[in-house]
C-alpha positions as a Python dict, from the first residue, in 0.01 Angstrom:
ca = {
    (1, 'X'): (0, 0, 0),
    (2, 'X'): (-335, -79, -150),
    (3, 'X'): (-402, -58, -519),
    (4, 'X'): (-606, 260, -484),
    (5, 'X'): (-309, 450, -299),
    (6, 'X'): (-88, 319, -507),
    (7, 'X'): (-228, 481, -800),
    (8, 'X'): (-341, 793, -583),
    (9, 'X'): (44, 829, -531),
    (10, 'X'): (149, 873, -877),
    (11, 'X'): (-171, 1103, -1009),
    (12, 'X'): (-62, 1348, -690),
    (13, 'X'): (333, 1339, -787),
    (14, 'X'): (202, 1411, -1175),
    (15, 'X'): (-2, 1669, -1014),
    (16, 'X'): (286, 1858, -878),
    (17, 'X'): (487, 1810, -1130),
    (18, 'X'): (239, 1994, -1385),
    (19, 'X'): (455, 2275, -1406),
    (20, 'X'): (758, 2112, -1441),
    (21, 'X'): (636, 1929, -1718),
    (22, 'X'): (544, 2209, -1902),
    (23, 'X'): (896, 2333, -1884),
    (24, 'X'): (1002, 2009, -2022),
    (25, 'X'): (779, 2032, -2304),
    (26, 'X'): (929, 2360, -2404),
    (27, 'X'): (1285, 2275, -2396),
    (28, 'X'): (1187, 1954, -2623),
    (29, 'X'): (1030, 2215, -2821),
    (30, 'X'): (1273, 2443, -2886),
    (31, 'X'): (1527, 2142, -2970),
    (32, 'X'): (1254, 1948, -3177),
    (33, 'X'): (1278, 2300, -3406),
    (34, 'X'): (1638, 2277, -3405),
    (35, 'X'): (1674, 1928, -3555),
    (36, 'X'): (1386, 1997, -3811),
    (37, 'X'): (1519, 2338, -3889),
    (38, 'X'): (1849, 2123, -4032),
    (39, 'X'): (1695, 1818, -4176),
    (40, 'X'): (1547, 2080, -4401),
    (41, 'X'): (1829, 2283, -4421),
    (42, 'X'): (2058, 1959, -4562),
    (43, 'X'): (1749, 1872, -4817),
    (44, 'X'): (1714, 1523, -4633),
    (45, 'X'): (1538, 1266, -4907),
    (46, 'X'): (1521, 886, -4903),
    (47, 'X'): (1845, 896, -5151),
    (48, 'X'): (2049, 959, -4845),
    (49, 'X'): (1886, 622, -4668),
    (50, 'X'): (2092, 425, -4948),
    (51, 'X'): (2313, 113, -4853),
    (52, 'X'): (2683, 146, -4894),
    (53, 'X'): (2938, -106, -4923),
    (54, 'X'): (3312, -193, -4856),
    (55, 'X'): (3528, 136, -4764),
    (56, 'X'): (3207, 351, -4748),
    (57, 'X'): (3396, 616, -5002),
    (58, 'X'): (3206, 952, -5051),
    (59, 'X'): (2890, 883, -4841),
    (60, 'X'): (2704, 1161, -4887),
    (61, 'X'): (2401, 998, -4655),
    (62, 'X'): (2691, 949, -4335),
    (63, 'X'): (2831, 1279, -4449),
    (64, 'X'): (2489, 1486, -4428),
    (65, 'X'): (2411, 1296, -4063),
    (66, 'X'): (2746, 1480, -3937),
    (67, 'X'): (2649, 1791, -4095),
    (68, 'X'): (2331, 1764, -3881),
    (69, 'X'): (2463, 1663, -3595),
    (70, 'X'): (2699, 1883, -3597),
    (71, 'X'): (2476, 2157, -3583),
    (72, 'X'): (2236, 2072, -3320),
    (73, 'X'): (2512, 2013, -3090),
    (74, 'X'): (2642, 2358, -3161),
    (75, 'X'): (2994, 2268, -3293),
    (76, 'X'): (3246, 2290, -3617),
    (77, 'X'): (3272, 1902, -3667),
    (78, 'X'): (3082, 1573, -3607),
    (79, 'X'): (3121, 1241, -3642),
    (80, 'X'): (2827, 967, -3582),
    (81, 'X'): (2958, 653, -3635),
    (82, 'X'): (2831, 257, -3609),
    (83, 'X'): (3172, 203, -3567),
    (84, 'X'): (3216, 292, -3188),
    (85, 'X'): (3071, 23, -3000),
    (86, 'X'): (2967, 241, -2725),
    (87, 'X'): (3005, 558, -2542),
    (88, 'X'): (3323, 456, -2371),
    (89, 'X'): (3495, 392, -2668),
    (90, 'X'): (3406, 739, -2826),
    (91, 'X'): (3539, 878, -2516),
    (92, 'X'): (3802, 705, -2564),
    (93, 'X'): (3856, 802, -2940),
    (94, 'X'): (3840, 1176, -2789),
    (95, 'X'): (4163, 1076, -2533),
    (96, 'X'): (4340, 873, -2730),
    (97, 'X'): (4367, 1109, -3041),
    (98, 'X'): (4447, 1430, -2867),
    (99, 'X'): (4660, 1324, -2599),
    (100, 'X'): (5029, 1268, -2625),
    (101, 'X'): (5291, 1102, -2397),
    (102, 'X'): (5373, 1424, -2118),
    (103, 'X'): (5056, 1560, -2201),
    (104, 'X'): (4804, 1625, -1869),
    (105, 'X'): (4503, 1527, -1833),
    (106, 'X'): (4313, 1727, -1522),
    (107, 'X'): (3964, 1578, -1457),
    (108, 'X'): (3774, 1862, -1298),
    (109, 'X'): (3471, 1681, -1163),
    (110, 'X'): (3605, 1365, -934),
    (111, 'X'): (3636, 1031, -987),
    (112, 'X'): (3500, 943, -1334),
    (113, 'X'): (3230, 678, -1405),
    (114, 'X'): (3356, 324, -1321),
    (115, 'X'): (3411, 187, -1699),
    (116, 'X'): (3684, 501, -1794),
    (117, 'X'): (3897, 359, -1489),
    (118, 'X'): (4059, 122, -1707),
    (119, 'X'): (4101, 374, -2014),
    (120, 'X'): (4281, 595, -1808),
    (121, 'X'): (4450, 332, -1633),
    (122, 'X'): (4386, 394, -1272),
    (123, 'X'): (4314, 27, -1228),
    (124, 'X'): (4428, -272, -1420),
    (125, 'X'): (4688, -287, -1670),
    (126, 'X'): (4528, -292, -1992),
    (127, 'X'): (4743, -216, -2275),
    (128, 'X'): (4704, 131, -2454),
    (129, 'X'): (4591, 272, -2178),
    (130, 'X'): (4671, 646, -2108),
    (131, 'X'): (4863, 561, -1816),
    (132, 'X'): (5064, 314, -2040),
    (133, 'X'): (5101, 523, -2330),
    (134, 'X'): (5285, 814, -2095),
    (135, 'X'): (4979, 1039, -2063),
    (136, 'X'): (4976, 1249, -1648),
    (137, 'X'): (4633, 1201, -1490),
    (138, 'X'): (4519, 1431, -1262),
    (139, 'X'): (4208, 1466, -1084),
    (140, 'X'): (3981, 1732, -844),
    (141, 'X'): (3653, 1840, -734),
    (142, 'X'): (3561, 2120, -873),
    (143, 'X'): (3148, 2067, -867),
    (144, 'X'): (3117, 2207, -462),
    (145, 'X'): (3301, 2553, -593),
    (146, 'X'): (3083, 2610, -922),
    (147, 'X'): (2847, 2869, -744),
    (148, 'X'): (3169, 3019, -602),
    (149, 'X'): (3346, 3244, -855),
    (150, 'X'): (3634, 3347, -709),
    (151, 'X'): (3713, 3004, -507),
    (152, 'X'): (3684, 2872, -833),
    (153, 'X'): (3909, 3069, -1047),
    (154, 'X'): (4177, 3002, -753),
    (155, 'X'): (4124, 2623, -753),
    (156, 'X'): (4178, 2647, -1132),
    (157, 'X'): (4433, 2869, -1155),
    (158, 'X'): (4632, 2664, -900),
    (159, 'X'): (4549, 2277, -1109),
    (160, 'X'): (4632, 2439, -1434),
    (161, 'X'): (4953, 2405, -1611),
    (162, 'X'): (5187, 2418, -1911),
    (163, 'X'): (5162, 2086, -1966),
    (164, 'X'): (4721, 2048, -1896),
    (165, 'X'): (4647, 1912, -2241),
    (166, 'X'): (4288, 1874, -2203),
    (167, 'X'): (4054, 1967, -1857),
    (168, 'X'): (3768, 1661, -1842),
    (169, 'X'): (3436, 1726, -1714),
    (170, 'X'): (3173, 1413, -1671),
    (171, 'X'): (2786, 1563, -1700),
    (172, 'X'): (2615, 1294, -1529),
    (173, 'X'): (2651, 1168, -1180),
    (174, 'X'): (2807, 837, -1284),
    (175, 'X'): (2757, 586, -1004),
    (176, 'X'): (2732, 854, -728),
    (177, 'X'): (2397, 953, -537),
    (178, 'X'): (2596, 1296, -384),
    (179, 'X'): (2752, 1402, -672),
    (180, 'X'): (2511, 1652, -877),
    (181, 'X'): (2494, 1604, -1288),
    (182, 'X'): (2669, 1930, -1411),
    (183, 'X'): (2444, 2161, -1583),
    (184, 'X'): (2562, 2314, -1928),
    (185, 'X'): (2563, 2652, -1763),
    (186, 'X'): (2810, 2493, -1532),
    (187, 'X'): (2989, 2366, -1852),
    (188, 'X'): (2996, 2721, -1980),
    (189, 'X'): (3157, 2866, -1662),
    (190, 'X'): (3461, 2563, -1634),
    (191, 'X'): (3489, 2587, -2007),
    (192, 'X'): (3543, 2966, -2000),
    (193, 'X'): (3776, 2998, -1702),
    (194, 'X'): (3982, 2709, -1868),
    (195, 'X'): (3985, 2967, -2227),
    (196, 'X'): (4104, 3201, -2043),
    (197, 'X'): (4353, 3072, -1823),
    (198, 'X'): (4505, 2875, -2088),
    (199, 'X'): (4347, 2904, -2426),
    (200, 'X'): (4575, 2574, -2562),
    (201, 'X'): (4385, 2298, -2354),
    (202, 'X'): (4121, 2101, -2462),
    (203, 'X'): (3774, 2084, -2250),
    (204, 'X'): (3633, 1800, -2345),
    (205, 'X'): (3320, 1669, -2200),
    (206, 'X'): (3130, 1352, -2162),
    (207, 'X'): (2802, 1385, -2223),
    (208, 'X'): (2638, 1054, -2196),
    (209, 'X'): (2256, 1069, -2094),
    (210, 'X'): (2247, 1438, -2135),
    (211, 'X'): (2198, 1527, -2524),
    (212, 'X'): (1849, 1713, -2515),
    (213, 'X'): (1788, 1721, -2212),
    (214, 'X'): (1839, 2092, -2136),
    (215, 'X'): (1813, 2397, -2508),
    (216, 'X'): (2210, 2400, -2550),
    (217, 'X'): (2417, 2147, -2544),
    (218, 'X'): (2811, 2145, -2441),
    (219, 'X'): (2980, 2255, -2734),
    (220, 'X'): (2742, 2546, -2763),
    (221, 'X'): (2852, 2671, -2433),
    (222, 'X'): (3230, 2627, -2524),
    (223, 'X'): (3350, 2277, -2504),
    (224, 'X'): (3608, 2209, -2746),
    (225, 'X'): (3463, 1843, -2815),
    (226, 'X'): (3188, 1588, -2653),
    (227, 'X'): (3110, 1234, -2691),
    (228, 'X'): (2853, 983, -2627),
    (229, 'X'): (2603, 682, -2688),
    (230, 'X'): (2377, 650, -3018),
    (231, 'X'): (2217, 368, -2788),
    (232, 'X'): (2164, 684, -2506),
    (233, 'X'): (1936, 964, -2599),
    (234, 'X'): (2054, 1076, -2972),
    (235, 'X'): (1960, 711, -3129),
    (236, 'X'): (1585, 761, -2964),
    (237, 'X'): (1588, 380, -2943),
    (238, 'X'): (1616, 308, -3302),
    (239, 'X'): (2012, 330, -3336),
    (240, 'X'): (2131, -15, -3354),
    (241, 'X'): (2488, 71, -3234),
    (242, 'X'): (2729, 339, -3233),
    (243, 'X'): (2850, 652, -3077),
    (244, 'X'): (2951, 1016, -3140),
    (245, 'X'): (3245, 1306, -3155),
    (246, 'X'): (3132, 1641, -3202),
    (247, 'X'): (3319, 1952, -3133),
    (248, 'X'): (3639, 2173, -3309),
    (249, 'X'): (3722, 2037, -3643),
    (250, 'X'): (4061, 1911, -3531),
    (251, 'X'): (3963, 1756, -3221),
    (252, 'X'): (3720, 1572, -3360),
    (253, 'X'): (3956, 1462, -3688),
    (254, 'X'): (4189, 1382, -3413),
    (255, 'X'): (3952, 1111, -3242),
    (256, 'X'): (3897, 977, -3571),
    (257, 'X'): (4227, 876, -3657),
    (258, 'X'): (4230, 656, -3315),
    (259, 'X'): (3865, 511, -3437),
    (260, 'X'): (4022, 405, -3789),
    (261, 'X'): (4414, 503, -3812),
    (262, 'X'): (4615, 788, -3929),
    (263, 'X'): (4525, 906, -4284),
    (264, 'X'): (4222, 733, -4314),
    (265, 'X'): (4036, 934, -4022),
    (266, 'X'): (3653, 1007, -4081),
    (267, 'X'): (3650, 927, -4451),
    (268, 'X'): (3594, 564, -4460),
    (269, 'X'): (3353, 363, -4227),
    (270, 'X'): (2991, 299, -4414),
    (271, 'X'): (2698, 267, -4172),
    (272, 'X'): (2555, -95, -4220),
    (273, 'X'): (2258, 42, -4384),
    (274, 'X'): (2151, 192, -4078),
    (275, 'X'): (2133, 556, -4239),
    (276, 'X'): (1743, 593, -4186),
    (277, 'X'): (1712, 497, -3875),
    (278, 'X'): (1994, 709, -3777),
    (279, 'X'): (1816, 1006, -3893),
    (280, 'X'): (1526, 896, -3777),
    (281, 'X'): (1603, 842, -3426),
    (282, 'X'): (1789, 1181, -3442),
    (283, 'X'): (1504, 1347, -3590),
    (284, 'X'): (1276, 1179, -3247),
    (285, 'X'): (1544, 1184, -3027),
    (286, 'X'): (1411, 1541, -2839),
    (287, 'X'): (1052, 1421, -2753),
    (288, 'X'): (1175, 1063, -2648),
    (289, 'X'): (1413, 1243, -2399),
    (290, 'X'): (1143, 1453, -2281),
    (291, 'X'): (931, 1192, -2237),
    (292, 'X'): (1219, 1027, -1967),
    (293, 'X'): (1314, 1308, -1806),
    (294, 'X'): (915, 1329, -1706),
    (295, 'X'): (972, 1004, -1592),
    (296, 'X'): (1281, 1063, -1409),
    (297, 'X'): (1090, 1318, -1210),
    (298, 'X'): (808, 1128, -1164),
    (299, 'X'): (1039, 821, -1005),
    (300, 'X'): (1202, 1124, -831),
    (301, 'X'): (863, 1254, -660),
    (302, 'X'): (698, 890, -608),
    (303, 'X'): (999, 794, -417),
    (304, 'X'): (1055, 1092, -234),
    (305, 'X'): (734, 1089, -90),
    (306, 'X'): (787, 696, 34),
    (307, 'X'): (1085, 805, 242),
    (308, 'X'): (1383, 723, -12),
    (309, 'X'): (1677, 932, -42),
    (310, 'X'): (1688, 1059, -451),
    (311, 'X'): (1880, 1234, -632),
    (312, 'X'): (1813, 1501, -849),
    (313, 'X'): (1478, 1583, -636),
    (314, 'X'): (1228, 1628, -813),
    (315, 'X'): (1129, 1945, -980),
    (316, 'X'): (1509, 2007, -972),
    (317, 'X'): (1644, 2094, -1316),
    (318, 'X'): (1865, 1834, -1471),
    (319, 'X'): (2102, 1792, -1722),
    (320, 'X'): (2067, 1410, -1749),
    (321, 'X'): (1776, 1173, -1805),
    (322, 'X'): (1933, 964, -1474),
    (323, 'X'): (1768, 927, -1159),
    (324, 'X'): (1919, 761, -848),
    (325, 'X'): (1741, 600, -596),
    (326, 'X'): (1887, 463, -224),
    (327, 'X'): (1817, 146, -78),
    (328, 'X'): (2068, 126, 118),
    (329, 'X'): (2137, -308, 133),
    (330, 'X'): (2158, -537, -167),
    (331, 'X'): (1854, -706, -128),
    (332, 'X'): (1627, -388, -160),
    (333, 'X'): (1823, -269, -473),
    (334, 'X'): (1814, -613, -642),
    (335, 'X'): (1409, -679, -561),
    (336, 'X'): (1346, -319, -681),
    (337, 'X'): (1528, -392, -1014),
    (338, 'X'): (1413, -729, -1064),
    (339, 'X'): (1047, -537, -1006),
    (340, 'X'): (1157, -333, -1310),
    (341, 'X'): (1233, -565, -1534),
    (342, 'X'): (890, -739, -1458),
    (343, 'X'): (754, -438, -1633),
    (344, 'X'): (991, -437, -1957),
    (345, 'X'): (866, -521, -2310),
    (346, 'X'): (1123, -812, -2418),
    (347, 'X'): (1258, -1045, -2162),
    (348, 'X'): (1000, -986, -1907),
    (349, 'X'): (955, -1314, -1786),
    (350, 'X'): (1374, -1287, -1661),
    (351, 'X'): (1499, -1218, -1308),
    (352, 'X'): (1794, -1030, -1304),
    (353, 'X'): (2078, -1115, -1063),
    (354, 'X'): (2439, -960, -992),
    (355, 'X'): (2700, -979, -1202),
    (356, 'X'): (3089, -918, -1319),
    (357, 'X'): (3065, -693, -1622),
    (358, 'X'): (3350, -595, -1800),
    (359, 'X'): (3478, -201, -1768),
    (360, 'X'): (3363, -249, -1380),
    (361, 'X'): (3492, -324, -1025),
    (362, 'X'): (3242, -435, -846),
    (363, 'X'): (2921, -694, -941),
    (364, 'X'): (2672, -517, -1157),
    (365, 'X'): (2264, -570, -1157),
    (366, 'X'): (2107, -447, -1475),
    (367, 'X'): (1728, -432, -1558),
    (368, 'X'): (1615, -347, -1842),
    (369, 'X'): (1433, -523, -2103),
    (370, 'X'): (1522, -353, -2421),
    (371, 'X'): (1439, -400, -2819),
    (372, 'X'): (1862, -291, -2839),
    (373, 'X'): (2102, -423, -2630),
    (374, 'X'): (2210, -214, -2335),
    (375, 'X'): (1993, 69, -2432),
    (376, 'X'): (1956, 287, -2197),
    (377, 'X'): (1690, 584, -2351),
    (378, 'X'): (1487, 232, -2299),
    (379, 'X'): (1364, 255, -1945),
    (380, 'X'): (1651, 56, -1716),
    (381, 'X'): (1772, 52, -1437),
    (382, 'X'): (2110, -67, -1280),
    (383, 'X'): (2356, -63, -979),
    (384, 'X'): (2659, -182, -844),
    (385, 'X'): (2683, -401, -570),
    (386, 'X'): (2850, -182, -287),
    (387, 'X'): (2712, 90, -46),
    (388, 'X'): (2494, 253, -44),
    (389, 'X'): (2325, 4, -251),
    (390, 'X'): (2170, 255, -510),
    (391, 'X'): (1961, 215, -783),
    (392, 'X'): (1998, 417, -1115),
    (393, 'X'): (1706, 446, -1353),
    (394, 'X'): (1671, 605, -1663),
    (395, 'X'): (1501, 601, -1987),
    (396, 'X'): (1169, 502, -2114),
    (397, 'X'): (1084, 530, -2500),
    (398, 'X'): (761, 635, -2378),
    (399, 'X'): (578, 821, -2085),
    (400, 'X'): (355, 591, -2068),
    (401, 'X'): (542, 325, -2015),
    (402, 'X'): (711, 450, -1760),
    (403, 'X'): (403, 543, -1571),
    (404, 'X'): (280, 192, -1623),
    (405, 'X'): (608, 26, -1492),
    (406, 'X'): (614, 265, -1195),
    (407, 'X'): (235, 140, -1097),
    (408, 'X'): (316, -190, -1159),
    (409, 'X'): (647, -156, -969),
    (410, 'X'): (500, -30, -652),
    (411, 'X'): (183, -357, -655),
    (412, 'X'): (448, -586, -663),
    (413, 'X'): (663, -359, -343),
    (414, 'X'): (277, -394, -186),
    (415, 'X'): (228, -789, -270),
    (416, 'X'): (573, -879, -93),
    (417, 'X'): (696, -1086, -334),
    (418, 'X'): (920, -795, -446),
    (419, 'X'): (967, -611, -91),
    (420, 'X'): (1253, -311, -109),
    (421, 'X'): (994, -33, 79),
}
């Protein structure tokens, strides 16, 4: 691959992807109005940037950040908090506080993403897990009926019961290259059937790497309560830390009480004088995802066109910022992500390698050179060490960035001192 068809490749994949950038651009649009529309609504002034101490008593800037948030995610009740130390453990919070012992829990989209295995207890013993603390687990596959109406009502109809607590869906793909991310439209239909069938259980949903991606997001289209990363899309790289609940008032109180403790809830917990950059990175947080889901695509159609298996395609719509790549052995994935993190603005100089990482199974590579920690709206890219040896990138604070890395990415491929094509 010479360095004239290597950049050849990417202007012709930007070139087909014209239109679907311009669809892109819309939807960040539309969601770019939204947040402004309610920073102006809630009178936001530097008063509400202020430092708070101690308890964090009557913080009008954290209070005004859920009343934000709340409403660009569509929902009652929000809580953004430094607090969670990442998007597992707001997931967690969401479990925890509204399940009981002999409640259900019916996860309606497969095997959930490797670090919930241990929260749920399916593996290890950890204590106060949900397996430990009495909680039924159940779990199907309902993504292959979703375009199937009445095959899906049945399949429903038949997993629900009197004692399904909460239904679970998981948006993204997780560590799968043949499972699709679930769209919110797709959200709409499971959350609906659930209503009806059984209007006492919870849907909650996980929506790591999928907040503005597409105009709505989950609890618009009838989840009862969502959670995520601040160090995903909503933090736009600026968040230091943190996580979010947003969704029915007591759902959300309900998670609370598991982040601090009964009675104390979502009343206490200051923000470690990261106010302004939380509503900052909210308020940039729709044209930084737009900017990776271009580059998603543009991964998506460079890589298609050298032969790889991907996954979404590109020019597919999305309801992530994730795109998976096949290599198919562990020397092509590692190269290919040690390529990456040639291209990364801190830590550039460092060659990842495989590794145990707590919340998984299996040795982990992660590239990503990152101004926060495990930021993943920062272009990164990671995979476990098992078949099919894929590679999951995602991220990129800006398009050009990405485009940069992805040149740079495929001269090294071409040089051989970084071979995975």
């Amino acid at each position: 691959m010479s360095r004239i068809s290597t950049s050849n490749l990417v202007e012709i994949a930007e070139e087909k992807l014209a239109p679907v950038f311009k669809e892109i651009d819309e939807i960040a649009l539309l969601n770019q109005k939204k947040v402004l529309d309610s920073f102006r609504k809630h009178r936001v002034s530097p008063e509400l940037f202020a430092e708070k101490t101690g308890y964090g008593i009557d913080d009008y800037g954290r209070e005004v950040i859920d009343a934000i948030f709340a409403e660009i995610q569509g929902a009652q009740s929000a809580a953004v908090r430094m607090q969670m130390v990442s998007g597992t453990h707001a997931l967690a919070c969401g479990l925890l506080g509204n399940l009981n012992a002999g409640d259900e829990l019916l996860v309606v989209t497969g095997t959930p993403y490797d670090t919930m295995m241990k929260v749920l207890g399916l593996t290890g013993s950890e204590a106060g897990s949900l397996a430990q603390l009495g909680v039924i687990y159940r779990e199907i596959n309902l993504i292959p009926e979703l375009d199937k109406p009445d095959q899906l009502r049945s399949s429903l109809a038949a997993a629900l019961n009197k004692n399904t607590r909460m239904v679970y869906i998981q948006k993204s793909c997780g560590y799968s290259i043949e499972r699709p991310t679930i769209l919110n439209k797709d959200v709409r239909i499971l959350a609906d059937l659930v209503h009806e069938l059984n209007s006492a259980t919870i849907v909650m949903v996980d929506n790591c790497y999928g907040e503005y991606v597409e105009e709505l997001e989950p609890v618009a289209c009838g989840a009862d309560l969502v959670a995520g990363s601040l160090i995903k899309n909503p933090g736009a790289g600026l968040a230091v830390a943190g996580g979010y609940l947003a969704g029915k008032q007591r759902a959300v109180d309900n998670a609370l009480n598991r982040l601090t403790a009964p009675g104390i809830g979502g009343h206490l917990g200051h923000s470690f004088n990261q106010n302004r950059l939380l509503y900052q990175g909210m308020f940039m947080a729709p044209s930084i995802v737009a900017g990776a889901v271009k580059g998603a695509h543009l991964f998506a159609q460079v890589f298609t066109e050298l032969g790889f298996e991907v996954n979404p395609a590109p020019g597919k719509l999305r309801g992530d910022i994730i795109q998976a790549i096949k290599f198919g052995n562990p020397e092509r994935l590692v190269n290919f992500l040690a390529a990456l993190q040639q291209f990364s603005p801190v830590d550039a100089h460092v060659r990842p390698e495989p590794a145990n990482m707590p919340g998984y199974e299996d040795q982990v590579i992660m590239a990503g050179g990152s101004f926060i920690e495990g930021s993943t709206i920062e272009l990164s890219g990671d995979g476990p060490l098992r078949p099919p040896f894929v590679a999951f990138v995602q991220g990129g604070l800006t398009y050009l960035h990405i485009k940069l890395a992805l040149l740079g990415i495929l001269e090294l491929a071409s040089s051989g001192d970084y071979r995975f094509i």
